[in-house]
N, C-alpha and C positions, 0 to 999 in steps of 0.2 A: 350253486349260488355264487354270484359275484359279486366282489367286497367290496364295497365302495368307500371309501377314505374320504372324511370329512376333512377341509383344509382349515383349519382356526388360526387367526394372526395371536403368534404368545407377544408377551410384553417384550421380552430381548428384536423379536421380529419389527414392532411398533418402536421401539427406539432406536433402535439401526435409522428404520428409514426416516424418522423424525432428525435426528442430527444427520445424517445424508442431504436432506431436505434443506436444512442450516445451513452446513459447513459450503453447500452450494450456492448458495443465497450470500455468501460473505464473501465468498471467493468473487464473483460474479461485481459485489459492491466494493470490492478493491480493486479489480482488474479494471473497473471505470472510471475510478478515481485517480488512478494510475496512468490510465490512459490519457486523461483529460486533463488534469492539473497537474503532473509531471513538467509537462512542458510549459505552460504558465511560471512555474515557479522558477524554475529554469535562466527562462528571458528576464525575470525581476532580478533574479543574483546576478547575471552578468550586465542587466543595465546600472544596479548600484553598487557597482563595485569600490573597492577601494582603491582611491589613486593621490596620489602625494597635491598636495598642494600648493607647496613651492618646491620646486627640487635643487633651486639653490642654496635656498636657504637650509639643509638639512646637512648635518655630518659635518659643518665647518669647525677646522680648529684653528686654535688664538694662539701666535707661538710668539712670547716673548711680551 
């Protein structure tokens, strides 16, 4: 007679693959995010950068 093995998903089986499932799906939704507004953000810090406004006017000293 040959035995045949019934395969049954247990609950450790069913939540592996459910956060597998997850942890895929966020990976996935950062890797786009990253992708895509990385460099957006990017271009706005270097277009409003900070730059002096007068540069004579700044650091002068009054002697006497």
């Amino acid at each position: 007679m040959i035995s045949k093995s019934k395969k049954y998903f247990t609950l450790f089986g069913m939540l592996a693959a459910t956060v597998d499932r997850k942890t895929s799906s966020i990976n996935s939704l950062i890797e786009t995010l990253l992708s895509t507004q990385v460099p957006k953000i990017v271009n706005i810090l270097i277009s409003r950068q900070l730059k002096p406004a007068k540069l004579n006017s700044t650091n002068k000293i009054k002697l006497g």
